[in-house]
C-alpha positions in Angstrom: 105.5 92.1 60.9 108.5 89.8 61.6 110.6 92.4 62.9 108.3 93.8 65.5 108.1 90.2 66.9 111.4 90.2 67.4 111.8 93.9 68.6 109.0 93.5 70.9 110.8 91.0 72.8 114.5 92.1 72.5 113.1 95.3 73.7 111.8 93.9 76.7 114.6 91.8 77.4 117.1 95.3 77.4 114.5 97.0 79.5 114.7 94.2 82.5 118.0 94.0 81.5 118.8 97.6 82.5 116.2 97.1 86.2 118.6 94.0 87.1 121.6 96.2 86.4 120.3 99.1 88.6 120.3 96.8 91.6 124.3 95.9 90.8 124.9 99.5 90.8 123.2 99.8 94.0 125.0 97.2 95.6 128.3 98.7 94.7 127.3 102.2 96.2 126.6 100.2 99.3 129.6 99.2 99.2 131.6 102.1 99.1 129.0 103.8 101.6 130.8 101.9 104.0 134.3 102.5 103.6 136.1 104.8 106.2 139.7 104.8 104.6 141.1 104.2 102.1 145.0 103.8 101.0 145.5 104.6 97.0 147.9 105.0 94.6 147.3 106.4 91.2 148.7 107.7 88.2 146.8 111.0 86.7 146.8 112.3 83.9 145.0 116.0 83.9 144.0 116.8 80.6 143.8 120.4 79.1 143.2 122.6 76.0 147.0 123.2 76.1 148.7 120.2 77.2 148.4 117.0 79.5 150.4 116.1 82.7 150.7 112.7 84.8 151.6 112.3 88.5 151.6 109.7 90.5 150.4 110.0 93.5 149.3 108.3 96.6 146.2 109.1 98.9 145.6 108.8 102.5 141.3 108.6 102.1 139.4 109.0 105.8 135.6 109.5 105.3 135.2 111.2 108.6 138.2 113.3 108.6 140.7 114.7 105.9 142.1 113.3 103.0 145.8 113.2 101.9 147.3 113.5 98.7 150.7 113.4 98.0 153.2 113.7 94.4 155.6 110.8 94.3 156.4 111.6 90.5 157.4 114.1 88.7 160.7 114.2 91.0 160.6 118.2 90.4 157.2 117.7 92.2 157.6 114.7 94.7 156.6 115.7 98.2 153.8 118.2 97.2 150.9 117.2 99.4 147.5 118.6 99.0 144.9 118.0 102.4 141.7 118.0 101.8 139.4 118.8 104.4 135.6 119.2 103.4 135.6 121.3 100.5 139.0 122.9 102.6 142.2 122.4 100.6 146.0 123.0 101.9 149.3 122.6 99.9 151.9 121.5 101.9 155.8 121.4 100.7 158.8 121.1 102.9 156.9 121.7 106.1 155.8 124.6 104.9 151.5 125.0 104.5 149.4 127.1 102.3 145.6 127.6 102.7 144.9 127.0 99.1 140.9 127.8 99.5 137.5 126.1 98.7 138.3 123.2 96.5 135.7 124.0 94.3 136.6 121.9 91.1 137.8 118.1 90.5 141.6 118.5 90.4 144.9 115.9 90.8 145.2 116.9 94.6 141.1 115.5 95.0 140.5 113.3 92.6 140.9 110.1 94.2 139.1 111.0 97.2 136.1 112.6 95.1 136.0 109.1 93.2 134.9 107.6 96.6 132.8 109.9 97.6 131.4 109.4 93.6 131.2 106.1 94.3 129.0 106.3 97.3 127.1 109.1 97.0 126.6 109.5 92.9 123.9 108.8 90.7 124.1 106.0 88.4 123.7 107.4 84.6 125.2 103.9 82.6 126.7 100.7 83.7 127.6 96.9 82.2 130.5 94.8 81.3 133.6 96.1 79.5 137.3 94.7 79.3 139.8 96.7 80.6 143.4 95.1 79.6 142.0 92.1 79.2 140.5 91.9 82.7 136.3 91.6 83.1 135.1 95.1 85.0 131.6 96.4 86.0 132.0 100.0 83.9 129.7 103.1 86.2 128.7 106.4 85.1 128.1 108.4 87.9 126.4 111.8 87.9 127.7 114.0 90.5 128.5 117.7 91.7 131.6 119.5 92.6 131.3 121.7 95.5 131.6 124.7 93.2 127.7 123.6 91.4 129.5 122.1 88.1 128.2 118.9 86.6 131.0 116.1 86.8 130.6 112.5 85.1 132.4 109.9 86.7 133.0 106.7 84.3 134.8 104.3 86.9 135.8 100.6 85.9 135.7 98.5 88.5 137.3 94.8 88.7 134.3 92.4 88.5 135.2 90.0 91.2 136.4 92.5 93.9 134.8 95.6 92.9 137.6 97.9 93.8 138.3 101.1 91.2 140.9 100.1 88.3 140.3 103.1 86.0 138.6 106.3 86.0 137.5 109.1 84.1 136.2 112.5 85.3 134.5 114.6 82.4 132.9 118.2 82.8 131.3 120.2 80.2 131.7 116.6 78.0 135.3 116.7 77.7 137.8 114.2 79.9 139.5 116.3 82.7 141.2 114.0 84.2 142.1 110.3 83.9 143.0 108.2 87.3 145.0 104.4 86.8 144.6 102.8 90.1 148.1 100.8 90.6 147.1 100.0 94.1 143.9 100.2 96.3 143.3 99.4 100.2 140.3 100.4 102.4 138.5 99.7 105.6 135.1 99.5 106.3 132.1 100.0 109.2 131.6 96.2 108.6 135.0 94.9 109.3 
């Protein structure tokens, strides 16, 4: 009988708990609703069956018009820019362009502009506290589509106190795809 009275209540507690945190994860989608670029730089590590492979790269974000991507490391690969234009990409390399097609899945050449639109536009499965190297974050799980129809989870960290992204993970059919370390992060907004 003493352990349901204490239950009772701790259950209670989680449950408003979780309807406060819902608002916090509302907030920061406001946020990011608002931004219309956005200067990043990233190291990503895409993650496969066979192997995994980091770049950095650095992003060019503009909500209302395309989104450039370019490979500052590996050197073999530095200068490779992908432009992503609605769910239009094209590679770019010495001048030279190449329609590459619908960008159907969540890829290093869109990843860190699909982790904006994520954070604006997903739907908020889990968030709360977490470290991440030995820095406070606000940790979301965001439940979004790719343009192609798959199911992609997006577990961003944010920094507590200016809620810009730090970390990122990007998981379809419940494996991590990709992994995105945010080493530098700009942006403008419609409020300022």
């Amino acid at each position: 009988m003493t352990v349901k009275r204490i239950i009772g209540p701790l259950l209670l507690c989680l449950l408003l708990c979780g309807c406060g945190g819902a608002e916090t994860g509302n907030a920061v989608q406001e946020q990011y609703r608002t931004v219309r670029t956005a200067q990043m730089e990233a190291e990503v590590t895409s993650h496969t069956s066979a192997d995994s492979r980091t770049f950095t790269l650095q992003c060019r974000y503009d909500a209302a018009g395309d989104s450039v991507t370019t490979v500052t490391a590996p050197g073999e690969l530095a200068g490779l820019t992908a432009i992503v234009s609605g769910e239009d990409m094209t590679i770019s390399c010495d001048g030279l362009q190449l329609p590459a097609g619908a960008s159907l899945d969540v890829c290093p050449a869109n990843c860190l502009p699909y982790l904006l639109r994520a954070l604006a536009e997903g739907y908020v499965l889990e968030q709360g506290g977490e470290m991440l190297e030995d820095s406070p974050c606000l940790r979301l799980t965001l439940d979004t589509t790719a343009p192609g129809g798959d199911k992609v989870l997006c577990a961003v960290w944010l920094d507590e106190e200016g809620l810009f992204p730090r970390y990122a993970e990007f998981s379809q059919n419940e494996q991590v795809v990709l992994t995105a370390k945010l080493l530098a992060f700009t942006c403008t907004t419609s409020e300022g």
